[in-house]
C-alpha positions as CSV (number, residue, x, y, z in Angstrom):
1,X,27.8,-60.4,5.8
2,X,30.5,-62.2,8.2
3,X,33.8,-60.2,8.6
4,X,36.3,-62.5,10.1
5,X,39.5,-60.7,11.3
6,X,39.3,-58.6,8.0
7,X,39.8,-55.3,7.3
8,X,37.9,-53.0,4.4
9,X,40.5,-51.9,1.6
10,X,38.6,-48.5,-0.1
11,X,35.1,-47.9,-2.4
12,X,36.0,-46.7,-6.0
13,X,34.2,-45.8,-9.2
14,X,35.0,-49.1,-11.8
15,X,34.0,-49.6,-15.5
16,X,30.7,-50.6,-15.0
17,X,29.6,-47.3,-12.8
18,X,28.7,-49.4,-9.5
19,X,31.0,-48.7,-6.6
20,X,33.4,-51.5,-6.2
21,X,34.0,-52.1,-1.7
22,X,37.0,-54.6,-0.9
23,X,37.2,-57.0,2.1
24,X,40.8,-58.1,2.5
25,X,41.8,-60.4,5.5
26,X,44.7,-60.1,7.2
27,X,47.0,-62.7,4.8
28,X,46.7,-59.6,2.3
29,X,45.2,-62.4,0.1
30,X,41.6,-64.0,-1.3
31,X,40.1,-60.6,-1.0
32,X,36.6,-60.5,-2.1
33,X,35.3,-57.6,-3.8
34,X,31.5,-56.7,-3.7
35,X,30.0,-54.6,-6.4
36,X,27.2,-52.5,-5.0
37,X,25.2,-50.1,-7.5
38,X,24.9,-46.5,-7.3
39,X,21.2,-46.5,-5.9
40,X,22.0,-49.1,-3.1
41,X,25.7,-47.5,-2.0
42,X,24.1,-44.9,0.5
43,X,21.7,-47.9,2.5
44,X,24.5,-50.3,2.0
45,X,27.1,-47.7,3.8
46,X,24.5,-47.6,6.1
47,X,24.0,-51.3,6.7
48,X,27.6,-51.7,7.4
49,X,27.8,-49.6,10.8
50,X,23.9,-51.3,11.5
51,X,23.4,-54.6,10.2
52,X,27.5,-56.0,9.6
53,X,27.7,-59.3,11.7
54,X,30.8,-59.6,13.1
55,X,32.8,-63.4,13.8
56,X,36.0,-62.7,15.5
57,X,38.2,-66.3,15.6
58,X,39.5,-67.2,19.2
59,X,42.0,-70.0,20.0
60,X,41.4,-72.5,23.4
61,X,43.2,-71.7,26.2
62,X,45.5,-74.9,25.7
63,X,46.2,-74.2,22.7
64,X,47.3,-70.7,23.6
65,X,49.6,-72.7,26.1
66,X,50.9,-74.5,24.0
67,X,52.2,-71.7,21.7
68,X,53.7,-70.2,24.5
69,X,57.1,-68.0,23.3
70,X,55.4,-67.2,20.1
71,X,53.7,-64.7,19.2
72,X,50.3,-64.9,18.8
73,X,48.7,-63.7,15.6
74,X,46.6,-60.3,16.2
75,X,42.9,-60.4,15.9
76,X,40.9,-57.5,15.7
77,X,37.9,-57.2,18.2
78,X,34.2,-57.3,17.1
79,X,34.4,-53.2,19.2
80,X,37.4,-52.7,16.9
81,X,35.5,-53.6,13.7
82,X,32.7,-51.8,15.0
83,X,34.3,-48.3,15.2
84,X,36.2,-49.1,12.1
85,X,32.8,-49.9,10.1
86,X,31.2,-46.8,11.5
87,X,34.5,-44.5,10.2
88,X,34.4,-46.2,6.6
89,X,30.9,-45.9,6.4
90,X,31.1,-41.6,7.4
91,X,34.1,-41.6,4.6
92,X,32.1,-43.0,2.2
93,X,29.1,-40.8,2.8
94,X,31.0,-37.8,2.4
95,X,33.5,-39.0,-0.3
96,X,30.2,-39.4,-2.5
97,X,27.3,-38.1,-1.3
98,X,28.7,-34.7,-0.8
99,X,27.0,-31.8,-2.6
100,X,29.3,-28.9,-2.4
101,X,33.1,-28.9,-3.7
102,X,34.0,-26.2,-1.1
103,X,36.7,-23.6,-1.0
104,X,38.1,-21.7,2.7
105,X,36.3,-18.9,3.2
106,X,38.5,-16.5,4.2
107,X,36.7,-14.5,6.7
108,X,37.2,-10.4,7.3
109,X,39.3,-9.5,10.2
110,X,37.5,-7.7,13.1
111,X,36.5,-4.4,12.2
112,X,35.5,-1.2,14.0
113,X,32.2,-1.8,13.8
114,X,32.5,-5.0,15.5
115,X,34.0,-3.4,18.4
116,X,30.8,-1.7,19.3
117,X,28.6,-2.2,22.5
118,X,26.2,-4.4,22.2
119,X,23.0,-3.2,23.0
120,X,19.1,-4.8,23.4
121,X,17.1,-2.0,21.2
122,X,15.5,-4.9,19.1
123,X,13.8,-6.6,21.8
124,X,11.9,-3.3,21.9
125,X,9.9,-3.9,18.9
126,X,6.1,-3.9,18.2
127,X,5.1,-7.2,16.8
128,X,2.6,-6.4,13.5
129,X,0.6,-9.5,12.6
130,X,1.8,-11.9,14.6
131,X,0.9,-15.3,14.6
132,X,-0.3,-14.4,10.3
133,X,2.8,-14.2,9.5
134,X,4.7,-16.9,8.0
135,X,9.0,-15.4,7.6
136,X,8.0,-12.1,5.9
137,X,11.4,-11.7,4.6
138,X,10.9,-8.3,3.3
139,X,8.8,-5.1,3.3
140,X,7.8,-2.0,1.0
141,X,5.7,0.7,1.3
142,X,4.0,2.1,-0.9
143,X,3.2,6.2,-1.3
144,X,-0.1,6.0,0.6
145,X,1.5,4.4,3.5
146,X,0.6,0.4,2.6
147,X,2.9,-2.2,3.6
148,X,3.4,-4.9,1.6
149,X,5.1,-8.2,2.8
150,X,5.6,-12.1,1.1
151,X,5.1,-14.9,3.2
152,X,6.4,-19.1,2.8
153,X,2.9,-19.6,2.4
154,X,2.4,-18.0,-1.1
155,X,0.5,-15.0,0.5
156,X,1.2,-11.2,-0.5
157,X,-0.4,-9.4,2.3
158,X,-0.6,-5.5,3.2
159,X,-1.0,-4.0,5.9
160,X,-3.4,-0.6,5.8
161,X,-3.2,2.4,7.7
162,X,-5.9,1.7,9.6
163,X,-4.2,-1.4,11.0
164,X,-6.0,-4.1,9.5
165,X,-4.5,-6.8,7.9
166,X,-5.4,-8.1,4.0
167,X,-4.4,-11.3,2.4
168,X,-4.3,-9.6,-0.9
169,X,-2.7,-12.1,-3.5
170,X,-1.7,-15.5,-3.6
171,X,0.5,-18.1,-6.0
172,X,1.5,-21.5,-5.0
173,X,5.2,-20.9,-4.3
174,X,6.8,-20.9,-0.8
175,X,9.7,-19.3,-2.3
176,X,8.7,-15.6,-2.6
177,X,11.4,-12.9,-1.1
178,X,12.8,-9.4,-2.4
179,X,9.6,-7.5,-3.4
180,X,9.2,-3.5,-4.2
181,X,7.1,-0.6,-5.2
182,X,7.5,0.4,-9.2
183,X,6.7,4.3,-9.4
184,X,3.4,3.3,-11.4
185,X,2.4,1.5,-8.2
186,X,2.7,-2.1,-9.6
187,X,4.5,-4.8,-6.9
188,X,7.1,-6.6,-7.9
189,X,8.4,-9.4,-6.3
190,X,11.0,-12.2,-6.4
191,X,10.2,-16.0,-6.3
192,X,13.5,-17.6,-5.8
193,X,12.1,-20.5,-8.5
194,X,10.0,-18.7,-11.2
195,X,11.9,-16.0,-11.3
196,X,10.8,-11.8,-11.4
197,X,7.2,-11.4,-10.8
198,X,4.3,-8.1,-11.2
199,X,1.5,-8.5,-8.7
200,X,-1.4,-6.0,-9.8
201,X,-5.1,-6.0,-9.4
202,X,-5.8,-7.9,-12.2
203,X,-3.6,-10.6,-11.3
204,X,0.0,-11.7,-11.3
205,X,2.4,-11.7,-14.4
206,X,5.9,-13.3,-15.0
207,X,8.2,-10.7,-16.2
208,X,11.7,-12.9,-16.5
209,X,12.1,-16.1,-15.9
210,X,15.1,-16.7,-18.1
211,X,18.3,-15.1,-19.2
212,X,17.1,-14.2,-22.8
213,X,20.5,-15.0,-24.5
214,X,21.5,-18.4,-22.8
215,X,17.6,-19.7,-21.9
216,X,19.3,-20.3,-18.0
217,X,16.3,-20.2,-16.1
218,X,17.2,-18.8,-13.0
219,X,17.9,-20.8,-9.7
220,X,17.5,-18.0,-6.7
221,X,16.1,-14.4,-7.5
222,X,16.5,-12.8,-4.7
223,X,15.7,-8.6,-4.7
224,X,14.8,-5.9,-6.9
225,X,14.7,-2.3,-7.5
226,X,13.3,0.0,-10.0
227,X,16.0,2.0,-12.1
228,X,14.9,5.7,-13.2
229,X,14.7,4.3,-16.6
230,X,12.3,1.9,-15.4
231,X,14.3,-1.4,-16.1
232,X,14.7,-3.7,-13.1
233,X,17.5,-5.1,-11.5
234,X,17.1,-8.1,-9.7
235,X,19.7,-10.3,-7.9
236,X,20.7,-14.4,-8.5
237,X,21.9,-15.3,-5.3
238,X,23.1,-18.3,-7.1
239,X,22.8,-20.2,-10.3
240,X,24.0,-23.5,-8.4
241,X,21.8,-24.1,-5.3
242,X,17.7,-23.1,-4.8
243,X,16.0,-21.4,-1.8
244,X,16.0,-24.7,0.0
245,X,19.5,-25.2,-0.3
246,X,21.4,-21.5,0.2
247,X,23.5,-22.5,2.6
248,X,25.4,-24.9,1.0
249,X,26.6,-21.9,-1.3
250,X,27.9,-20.4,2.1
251,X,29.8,-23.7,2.7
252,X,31.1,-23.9,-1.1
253,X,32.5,-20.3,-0.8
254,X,32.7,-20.0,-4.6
255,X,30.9,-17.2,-6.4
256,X,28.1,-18.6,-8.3
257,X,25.9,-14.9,-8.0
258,X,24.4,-12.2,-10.5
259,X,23.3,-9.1,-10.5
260,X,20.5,-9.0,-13.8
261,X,18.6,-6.1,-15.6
262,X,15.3,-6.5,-17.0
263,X,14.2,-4.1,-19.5
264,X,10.5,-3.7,-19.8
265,X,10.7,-2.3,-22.9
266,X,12.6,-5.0,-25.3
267,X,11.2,-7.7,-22.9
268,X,14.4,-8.4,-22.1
269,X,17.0,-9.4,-19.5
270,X,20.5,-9.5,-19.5
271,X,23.6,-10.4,-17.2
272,X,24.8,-7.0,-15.5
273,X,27.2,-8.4,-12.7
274,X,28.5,-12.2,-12.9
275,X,30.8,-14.3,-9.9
276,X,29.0,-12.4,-7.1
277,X,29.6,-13.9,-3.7
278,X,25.8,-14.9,-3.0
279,X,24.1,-11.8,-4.3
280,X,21.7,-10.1,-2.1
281,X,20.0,-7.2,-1.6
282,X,20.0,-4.4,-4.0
283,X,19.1,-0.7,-3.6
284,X,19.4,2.7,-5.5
285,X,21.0,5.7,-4.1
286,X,19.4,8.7,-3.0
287,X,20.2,10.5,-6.5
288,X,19.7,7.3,-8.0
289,X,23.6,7.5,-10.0
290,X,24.5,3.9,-9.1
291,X,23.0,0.6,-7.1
292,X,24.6,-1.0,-3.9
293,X,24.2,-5.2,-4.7
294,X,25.0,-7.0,-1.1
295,X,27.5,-10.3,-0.9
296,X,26.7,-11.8,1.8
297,X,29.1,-14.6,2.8
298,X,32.0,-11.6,1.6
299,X,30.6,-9.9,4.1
300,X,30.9,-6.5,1.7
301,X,28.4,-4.7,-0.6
302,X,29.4,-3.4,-3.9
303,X,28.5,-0.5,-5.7
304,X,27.9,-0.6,-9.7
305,X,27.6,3.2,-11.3
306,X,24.3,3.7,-13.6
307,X,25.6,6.9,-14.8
308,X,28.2,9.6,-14.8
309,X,32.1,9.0,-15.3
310,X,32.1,5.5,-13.7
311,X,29.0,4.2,-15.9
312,X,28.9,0.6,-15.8
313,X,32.1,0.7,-13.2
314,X,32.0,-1.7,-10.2
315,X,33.4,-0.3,-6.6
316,X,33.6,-1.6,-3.0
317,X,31.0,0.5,-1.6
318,X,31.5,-1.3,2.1
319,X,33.3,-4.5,3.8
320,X,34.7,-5.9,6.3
321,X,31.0,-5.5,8.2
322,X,30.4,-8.0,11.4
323,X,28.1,-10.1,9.5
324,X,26.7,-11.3,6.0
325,X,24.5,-8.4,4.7
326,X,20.8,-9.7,3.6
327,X,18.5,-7.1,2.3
328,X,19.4,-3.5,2.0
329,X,16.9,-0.4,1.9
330,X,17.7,3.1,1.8
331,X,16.6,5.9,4.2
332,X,15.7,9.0,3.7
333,X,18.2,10.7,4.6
334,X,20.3,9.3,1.7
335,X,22.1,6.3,3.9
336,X,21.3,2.6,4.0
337,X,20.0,0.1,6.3
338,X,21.3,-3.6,5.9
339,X,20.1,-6.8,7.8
340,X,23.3,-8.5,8.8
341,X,23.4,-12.7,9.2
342,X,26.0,-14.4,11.7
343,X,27.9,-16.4,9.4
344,X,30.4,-16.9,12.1
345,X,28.7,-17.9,15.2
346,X,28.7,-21.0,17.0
347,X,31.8,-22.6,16.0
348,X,31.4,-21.8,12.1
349,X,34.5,-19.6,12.0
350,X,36.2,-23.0,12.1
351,X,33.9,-24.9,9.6
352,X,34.5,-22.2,7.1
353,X,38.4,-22.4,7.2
354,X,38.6,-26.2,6.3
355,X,37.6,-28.3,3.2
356,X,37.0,-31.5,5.2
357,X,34.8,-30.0,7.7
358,X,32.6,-28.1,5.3
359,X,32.2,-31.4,3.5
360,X,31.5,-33.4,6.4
361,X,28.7,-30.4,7.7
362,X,26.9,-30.6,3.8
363,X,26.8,-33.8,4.2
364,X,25.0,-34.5,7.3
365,X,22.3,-32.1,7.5
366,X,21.9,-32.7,11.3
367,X,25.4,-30.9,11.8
368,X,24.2,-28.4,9.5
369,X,21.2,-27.4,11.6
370,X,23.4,-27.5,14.8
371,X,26.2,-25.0,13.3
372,X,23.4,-22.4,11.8
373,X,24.0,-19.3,13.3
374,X,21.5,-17.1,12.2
375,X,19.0,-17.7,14.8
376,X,21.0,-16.7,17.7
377,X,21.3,-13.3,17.0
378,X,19.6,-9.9,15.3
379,X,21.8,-7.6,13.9
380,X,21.1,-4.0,11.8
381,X,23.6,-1.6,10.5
382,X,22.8,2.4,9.7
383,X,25.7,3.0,6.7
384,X,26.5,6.5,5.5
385,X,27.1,7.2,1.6
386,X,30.5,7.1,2.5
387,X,30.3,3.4,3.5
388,X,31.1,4.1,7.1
389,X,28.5,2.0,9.5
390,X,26.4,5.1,11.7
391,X,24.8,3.0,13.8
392,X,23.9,-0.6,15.0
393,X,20.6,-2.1,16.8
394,X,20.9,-5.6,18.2
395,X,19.1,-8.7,19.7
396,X,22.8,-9.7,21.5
397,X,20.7,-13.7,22.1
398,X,18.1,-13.8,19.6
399,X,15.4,-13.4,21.8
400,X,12.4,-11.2,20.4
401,X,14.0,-11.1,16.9
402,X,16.4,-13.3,15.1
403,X,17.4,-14.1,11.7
404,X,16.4,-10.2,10.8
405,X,16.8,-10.2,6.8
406,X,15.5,-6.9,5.8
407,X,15.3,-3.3,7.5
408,X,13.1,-0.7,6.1
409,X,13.0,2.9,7.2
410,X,9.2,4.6,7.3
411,X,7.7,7.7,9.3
412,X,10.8,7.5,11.9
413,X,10.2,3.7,12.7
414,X,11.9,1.0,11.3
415,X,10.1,-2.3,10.0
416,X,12.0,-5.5,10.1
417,X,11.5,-8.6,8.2
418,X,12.7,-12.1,9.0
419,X,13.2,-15.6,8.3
420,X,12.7,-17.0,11.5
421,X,9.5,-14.6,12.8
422,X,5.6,-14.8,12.2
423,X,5.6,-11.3,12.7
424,X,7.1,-8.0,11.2
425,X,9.1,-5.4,13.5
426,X,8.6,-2.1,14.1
427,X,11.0,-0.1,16.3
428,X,10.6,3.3,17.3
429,X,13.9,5.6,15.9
430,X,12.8,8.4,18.0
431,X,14.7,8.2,21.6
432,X,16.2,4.7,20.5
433,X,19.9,4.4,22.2
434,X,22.4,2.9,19.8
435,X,26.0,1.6,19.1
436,X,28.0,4.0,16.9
437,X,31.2,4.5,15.4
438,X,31.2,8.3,16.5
């Protein structure tokens, strides 16, 4: 394609559904327009900053002489066209190829617990399993003291008192997360594309893999937790984007999350909580009278009552914390430990507050990878009943454990999952110096 001194008008949708690109020159007239179909739009955008050949007209010298006292007509450079090509062809990238419609996110203001030392208490951890590992994003324990973990690589494995290692069960799936102990010692586990899953010794059974009223199948389970009535609630991060995609729901900042109940009984599972912001984790209290469900790019959890006066009530049970809460476990002492992400490092503060620049980062997945946070940092939170943060344990650069998504309390140690580890945590509570509130 020559462009000679011309300038490129806009792409638009037409009639026919190809994507109409206009080349006027200068005279504002015998504009050509090129009609480029959907499949080829995205190599042709592409073509235009690579492959556009560019003629740019030049008068001789004499006859620039001669026409001295006029003014000469303005021709635009072959650099000119260049950078204007390249501009067009970023607009038109985003303008169509864009896969969020995105909202500010208004982020918390700084909170007390953000005002805490930071301190290095994660770098202290024992590594279990390492190198077998592949981003065990959460742990349970069952009541002889077996830890369970799910790995990318399809693998439930546990991990014995003895300290050996067992590759126990296996699906094809690199999408299993959330997983927990039912009291008649069957596992349960979330696969963020089949949907709520029972691993036992005779094999593995779906349990829910649709919303029985509406036939949705679900996009991104995410936790669970066993109700004292045995039904299971289980969290949608969101009905919009997969496992593979979860951070474009960050970018997007619209609430596309649920929290879901599965009744063992009728076989059935309804819609509990709807318009989450990215549900989470999801835990029971200590007297097991209502559940705390984590929104993670609100950057609060919520607590929904199972019984007494507020049954079936929704509360804030804690916000404004200094990061996106992930997994949530209770300790036994009644309180709650909650993996936090950095939503808001590196610059994202400022991606988050404009449309433009949250398009521009979904777009381009090289930008995307550049302003992730979450692997620059490892943050945990101890919250009391009353929602008031106890205590914090850090990895202030991310350099023994990063991306920490789930915290679990066992026989004073705490064991921490990950998505960006081939190992599981365990830090010693006894003698550990923390950050508090106190």
């Amino acid at each position: 394609m020559i462009l000679q001194t011309s300038y490129l008008k806009a792409a638009s949708f037409n009639g026919s559904n190809q994507r109409a690109l206009t080349i006027i020159p200068p005279g504002g007239t015998n504009y050509q327009t090129l009609l480029i179909a959907p499949h080829n739009f995205r190599a042709f955008s592409y073509n235009l900053i690579f492959h556009t050949q560019v003629s740019v007209r030049t008068k001789p010298m004499d006859s620039v002489a001669a026409a001295s006292g006029q003014t000469s007509r303005p021709y635009l450079t072959a650099f000119s066209i260049f950078i204007l090509s390249c501009f067009l062809a970023i607009i038109l990238q985003v303008s169509f190829f864009s896969p969020i419609t995105p909202e500010p996110l208004e982020l918390p203001p700084a909170s007390s617990a953000s005002l805490l030392p930071t301190n290095s208490q994660l770098q202290r951890v024992i590594k279990l399993g390492e190198g077998i590992l592949d981003k065990p994003e959460d742990v349970c324990i069952d009541k002889n003291g077996t830890l369970y973990t799910a790995t990318r690589d399809g693998w439930i494995k546990r991990l014995h008192r003895n300290g050996s290692w067992e590759d126990w069960r296996r699906i094809e799936s690199d999408a299993l997360l959330g997983l927990t102990i039912t009291k008649h010692g069957s596992l349960i586990v979330c696969d963020a594309e089949k949907g709520l899953l029972e691993f036992g010794e005779d094999g593995v059974t779906v349990l829910a893999s649709h919303v029985n009223d509406n036939k949705i199948r679900y996009r991104f389970a995410d936790d669970v937790i066993e109700a004292p009535d045995d039904s299971l609630y289980f969290s949608i991060a969101s009905t919009k984007f997969g496992l593979h995609d979860w951070y474009f729901d960050v970018l997007e900042a619209k609430p596309h999350g649920q929290l879901l109940k599965y009744d063992p009984a009728l076989n059935e599972t309804s819609i509990v909580l709807d318009g989450l912001c990215f549900a989470n984790g999801v835990a029971l209290s200590v007297d097991q009278d209502y559940l705390v469900v984590c929104e993670t790019w609100k950057f609060r959890c919520l607590k929904y009552w199972l019984s007494g006066e507020g049954k079936g009530k929704t509360e804030i049970f804690v916000d404004n914390l200094p990061g996106g809460p992930d997994n949530i476990k209770l300790a036994p002492d009644g309180s709650f430990w909650i993996a936090l992400l950095q939503l808001t490092s590196g610059g994202l503060e400022y991606v988050h507050t404009s449309k433009a620049l949250k398009h521009l980062v979904a777009t381009f997945s090289k930008l995307l990878e550049r302003v992730k946070g979450m692997h620059t940092k490892a943050t945990v939170v101890n919250v009391a009943t009353d929602g008031k943060i106890i205590r914090s344990f850090n990895d202030p650069d991310g350099d023994v454990m990063s991306f920490v998504t789930s915290a679990l309390e066992f026989e004073d140690h705490l064991y921490l999952g990950s998505l960006n580890s081939n190992f599981i945590g365990k830090l010693p509570l006894n003698g550990a110096n923390y950050s508090s509130t106190e």
